[in-house]
C-alpha positions as CSV (number, residue, x, y, z in Angstrom):
1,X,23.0,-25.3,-1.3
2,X,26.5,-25.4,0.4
3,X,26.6,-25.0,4.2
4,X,29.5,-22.8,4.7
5,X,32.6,-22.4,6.0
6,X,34.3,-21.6,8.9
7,X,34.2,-17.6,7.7
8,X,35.6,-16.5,11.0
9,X,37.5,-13.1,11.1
10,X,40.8,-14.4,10.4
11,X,40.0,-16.1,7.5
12,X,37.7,-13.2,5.7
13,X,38.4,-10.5,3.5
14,X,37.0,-7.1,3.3
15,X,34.6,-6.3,0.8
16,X,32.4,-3.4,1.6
17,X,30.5,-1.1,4.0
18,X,27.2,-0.8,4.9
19,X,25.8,2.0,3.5
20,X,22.5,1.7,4.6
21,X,20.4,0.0,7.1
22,X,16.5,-0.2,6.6
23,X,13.5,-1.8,8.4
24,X,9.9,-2.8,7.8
25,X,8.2,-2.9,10.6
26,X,5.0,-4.1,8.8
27,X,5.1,-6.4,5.3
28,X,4.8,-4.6,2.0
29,X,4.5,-1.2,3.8
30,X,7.1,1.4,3.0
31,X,10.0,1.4,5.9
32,X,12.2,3.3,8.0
33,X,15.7,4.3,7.1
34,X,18.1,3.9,10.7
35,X,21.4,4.5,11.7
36,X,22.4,1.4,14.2
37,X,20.0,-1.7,15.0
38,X,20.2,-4.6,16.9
39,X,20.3,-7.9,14.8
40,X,19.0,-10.9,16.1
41,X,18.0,-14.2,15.2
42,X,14.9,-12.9,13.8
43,X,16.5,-10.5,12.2
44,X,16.7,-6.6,12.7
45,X,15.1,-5.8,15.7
46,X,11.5,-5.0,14.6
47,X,11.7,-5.6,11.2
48,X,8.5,-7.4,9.5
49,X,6.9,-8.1,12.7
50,X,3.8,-7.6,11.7
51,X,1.2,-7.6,8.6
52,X,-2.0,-6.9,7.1
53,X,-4.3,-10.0,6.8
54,X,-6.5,-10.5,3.7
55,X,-9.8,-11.1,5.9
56,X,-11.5,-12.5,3.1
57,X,-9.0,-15.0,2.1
58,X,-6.9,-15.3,5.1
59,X,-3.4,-14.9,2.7
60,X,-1.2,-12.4,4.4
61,X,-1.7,-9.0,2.0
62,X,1.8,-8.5,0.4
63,X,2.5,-6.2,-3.5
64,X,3.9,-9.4,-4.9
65,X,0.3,-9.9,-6.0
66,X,0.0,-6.1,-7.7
67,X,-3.5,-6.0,-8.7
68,X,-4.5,-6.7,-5.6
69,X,-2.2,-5.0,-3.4
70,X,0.2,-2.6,-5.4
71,X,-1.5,0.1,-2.7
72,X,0.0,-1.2,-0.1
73,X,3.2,1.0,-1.2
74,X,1.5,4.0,-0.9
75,X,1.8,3.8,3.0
76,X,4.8,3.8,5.7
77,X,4.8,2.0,8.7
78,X,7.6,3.3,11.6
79,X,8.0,1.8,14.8
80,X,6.6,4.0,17.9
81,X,9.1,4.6,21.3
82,X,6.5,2.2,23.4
83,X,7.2,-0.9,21.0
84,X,3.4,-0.2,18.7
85,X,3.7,0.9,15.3
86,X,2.5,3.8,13.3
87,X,0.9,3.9,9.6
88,X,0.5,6.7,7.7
89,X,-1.1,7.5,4.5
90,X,0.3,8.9,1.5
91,X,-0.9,12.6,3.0
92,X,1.8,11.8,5.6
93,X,-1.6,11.7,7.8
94,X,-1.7,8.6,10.9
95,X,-4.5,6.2,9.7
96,X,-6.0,2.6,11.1
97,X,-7.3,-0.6,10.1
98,X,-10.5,0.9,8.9
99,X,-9.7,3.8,6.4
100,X,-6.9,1.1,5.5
101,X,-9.5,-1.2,4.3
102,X,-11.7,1.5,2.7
103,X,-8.6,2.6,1.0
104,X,-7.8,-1.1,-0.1
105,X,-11.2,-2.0,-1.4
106,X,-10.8,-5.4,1.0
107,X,-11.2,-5.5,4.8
108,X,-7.9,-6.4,6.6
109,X,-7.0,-6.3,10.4
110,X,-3.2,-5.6,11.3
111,X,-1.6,-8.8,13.0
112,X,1.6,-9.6,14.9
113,X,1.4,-13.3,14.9
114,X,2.3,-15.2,11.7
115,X,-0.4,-18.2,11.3
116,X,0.5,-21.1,10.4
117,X,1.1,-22.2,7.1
118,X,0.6,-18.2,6.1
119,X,0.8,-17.6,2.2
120,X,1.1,-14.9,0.1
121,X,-0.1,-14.7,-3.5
122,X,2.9,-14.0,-5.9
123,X,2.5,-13.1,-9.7
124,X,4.5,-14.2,-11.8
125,X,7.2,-12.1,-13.2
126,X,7.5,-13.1,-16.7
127,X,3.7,-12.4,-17.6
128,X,4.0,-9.5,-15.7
129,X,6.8,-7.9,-17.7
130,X,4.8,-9.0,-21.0
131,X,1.4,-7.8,-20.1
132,X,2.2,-5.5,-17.6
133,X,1.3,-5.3,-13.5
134,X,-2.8,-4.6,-14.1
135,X,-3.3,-7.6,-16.3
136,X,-5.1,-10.9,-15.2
137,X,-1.5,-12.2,-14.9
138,X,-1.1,-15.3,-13.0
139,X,-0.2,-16.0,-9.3
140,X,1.7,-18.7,-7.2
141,X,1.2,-19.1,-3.8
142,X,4.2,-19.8,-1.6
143,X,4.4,-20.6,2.2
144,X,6.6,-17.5,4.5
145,X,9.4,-18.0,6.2
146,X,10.9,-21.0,5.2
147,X,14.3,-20.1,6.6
148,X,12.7,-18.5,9.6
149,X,10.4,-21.1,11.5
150,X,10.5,-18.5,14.9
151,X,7.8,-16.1,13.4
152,X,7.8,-12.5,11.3
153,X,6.4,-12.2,8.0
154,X,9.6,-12.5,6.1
155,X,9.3,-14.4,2.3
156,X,12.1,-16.7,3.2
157,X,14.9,-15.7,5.5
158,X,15.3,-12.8,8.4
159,X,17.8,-10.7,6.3
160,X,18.3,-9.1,2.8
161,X,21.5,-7.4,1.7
162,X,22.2,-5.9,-1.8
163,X,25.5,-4.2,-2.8
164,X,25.4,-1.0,-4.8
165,X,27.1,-2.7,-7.4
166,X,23.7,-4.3,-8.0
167,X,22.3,-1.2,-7.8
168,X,24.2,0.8,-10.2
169,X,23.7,-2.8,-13.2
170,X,19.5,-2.0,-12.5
171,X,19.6,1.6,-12.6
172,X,17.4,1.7,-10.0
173,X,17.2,2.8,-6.2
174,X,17.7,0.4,-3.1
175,X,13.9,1.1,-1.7
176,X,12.5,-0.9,-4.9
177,X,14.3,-3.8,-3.9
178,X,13.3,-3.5,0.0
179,X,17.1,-4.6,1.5
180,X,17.8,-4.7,5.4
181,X,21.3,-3.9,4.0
182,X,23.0,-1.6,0.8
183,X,26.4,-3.0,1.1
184,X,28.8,-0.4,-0.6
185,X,30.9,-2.6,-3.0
186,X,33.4,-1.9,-6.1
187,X,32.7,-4.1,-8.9
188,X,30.7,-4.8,-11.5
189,X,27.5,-6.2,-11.8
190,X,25.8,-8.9,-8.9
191,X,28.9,-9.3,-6.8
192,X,26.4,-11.1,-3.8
193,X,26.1,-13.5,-6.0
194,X,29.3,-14.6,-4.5
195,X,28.6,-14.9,-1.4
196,X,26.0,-17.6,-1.2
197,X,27.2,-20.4,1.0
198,X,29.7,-17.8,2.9
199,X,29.5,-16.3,6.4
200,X,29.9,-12.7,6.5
201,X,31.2,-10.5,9.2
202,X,29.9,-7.3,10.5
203,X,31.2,-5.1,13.0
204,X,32.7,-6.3,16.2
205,X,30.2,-9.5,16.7
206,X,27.5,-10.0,13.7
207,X,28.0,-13.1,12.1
208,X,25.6,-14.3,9.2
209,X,25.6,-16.8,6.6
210,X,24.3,-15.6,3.0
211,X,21.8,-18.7,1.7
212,X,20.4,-18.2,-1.5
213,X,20.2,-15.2,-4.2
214,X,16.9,-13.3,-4.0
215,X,14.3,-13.7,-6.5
216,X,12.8,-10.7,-8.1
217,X,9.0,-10.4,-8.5
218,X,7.0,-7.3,-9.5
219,X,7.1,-5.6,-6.5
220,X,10.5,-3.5,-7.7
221,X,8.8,-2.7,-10.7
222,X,5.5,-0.6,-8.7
223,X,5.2,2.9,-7.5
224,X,6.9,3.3,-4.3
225,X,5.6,6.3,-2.6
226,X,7.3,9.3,-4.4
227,X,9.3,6.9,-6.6
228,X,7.4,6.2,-10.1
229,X,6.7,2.8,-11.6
230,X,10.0,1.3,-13.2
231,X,9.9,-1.8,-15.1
232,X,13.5,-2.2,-15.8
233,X,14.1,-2.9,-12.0
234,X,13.1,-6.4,-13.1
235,X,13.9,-6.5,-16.6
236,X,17.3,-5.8,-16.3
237,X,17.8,-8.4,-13.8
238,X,15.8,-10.9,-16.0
239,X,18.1,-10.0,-18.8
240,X,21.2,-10.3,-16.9
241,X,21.2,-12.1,-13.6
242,X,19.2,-15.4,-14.0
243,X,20.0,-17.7,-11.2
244,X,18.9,-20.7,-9.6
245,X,17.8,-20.1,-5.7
246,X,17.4,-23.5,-4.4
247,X,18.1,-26.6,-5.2
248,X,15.4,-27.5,-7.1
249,X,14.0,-24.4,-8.5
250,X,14.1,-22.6,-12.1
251,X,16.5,-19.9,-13.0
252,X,14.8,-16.7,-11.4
253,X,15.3,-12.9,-12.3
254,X,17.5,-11.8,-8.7
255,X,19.0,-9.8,-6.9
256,X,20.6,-9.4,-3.7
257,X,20.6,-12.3,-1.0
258,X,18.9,-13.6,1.7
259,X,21.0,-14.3,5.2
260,X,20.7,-15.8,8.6
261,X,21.9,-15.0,11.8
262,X,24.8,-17.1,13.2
263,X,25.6,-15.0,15.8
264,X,23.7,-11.3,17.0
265,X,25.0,-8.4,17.5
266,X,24.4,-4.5,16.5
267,X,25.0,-2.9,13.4
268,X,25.5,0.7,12.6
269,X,26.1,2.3,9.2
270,X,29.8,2.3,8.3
271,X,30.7,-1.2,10.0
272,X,33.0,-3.2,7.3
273,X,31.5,-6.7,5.4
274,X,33.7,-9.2,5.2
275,X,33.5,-12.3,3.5
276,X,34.4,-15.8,4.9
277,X,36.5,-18.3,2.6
278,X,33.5,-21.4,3.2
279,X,31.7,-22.5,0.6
């Protein structure tokens, strides 16, 4: 992958607003939609700081392995004013560890420190679009937070925008897709794509740099609390958005991109995108 330009504000274009700003304060858990954040090196302040830990297996529980874990998006988690965070149950009812286990069918203890070498089981996407999420589908394991050595349970990198152009090509909403950012864009089709390699600004002071197109797993495709199961949120991009990550790996279903912090700052809803000329 390229490392970027220089993307400072006089050399970057306008491309969009942020429409959106969502957090997750615990992986695979349903989030919390906000209106400003702070952005730091780790990403949006208390976003996937924490996790549910497979106690059998010792893999961190995450929906990319469904027929294990699909459940998981039945629940929300929301940060509380004293820093802790609160679950609740599809009833809208406050639960714990316990009645999440019970609920789960596997015991698992809520943790705020990554351990090392943590893995998460992933299945893989094209068995599950043949077979469907409930088969015996296989799963790769793959190590969290490459991109992010300083801790939360993030797949790769601290931050993950999608633009509503990507949006409206699946047909399907932003929470399926689990973005820190919905940038509003014109365009057609999987504009970010774009942007890999390039710094983007935001606001006064937020500087990132976009690093690789996000592969697509099963989780889009699963019931998201009051959203339904929709498999086309991964066909579609199967069908028409095959890229290659990384260096190295195959051409993936994707959408949206991962990014890193260059530079922290806050972010509120409205700010304009802009686009660096590096590459």
């Amino acid at each position: 992958m390229s490392g970027g330009g220089s993307g400072g504000a006089g050399a970057s274009v306008g491309v969009g607003t942020v429409e959106r700003l969502r957090r997750y304060p615990v992986k695979s858990l349903l989030g919390e939609e906000l209106d400003r954040a702070e952005v730091t090196g780790r990403g949006l302040a208390g976003d996937r700081e924490r996790a549910l830990l497979d106690l059998a297996t010792g893999r961190v529980a995450s929906a990319k392995n469904p027929r294990l874990w699909s459940g998981l998006l039945g629940y929300a988690a929301a940060l509380t004013a004293d820093g802790g965070v609160a679950v609740t149950g599809p009833d809208g009812r406050e639960t714990d560890e316990t009645e999440l286990s019970e609920a789960l069918g596997r015991k698992v203890a809520l943790v705020a420190e990554r351990p090392p070498g943590a893995t998460v089981e992933r299945a893989v996407p094209e068995e599950v679009l043949a077979r469907g999420i409930a088969a015996e589908v296989d799963v790769t394991v793959s190590e969290l937070g490459r991109a992010t050595p300083d801790g939360g349970f993030f797949d790769f990198a601290p931050l993950h925008l999608i633009t509503t152009s990507t949006l409206r090509a699946t047909g399907s909403e932003a929470e399926r897709y689990r973005p820190n950012l919905v940038i509003r864009t014109e365009g057609e089709g999987f504009v970010e794509n774009a942007w890999v390699g390039r710094e983007l600004a935001i606001g006064p002071t937020l500087r990132l740099r976009v690093l690789a197109a996000t592969p697509r797993c099963a989780v889009p495709t699963l019931r998201h609390g009051p959203l339904p199961r929709r498999t086309e949120a991964l066909r579609i991009p199967a069908e028409r958005n095959r890229v290659v990550p990384l260096e190295g790996m195959p051409e993936l279903p994707c959408a949206g991109v991962y990014a890193q912090v260059l530079t922290p700052g806050r972010i509120r809803t409205g700010d304009e995108l802009r686009v660096g000329s590096g590459g």
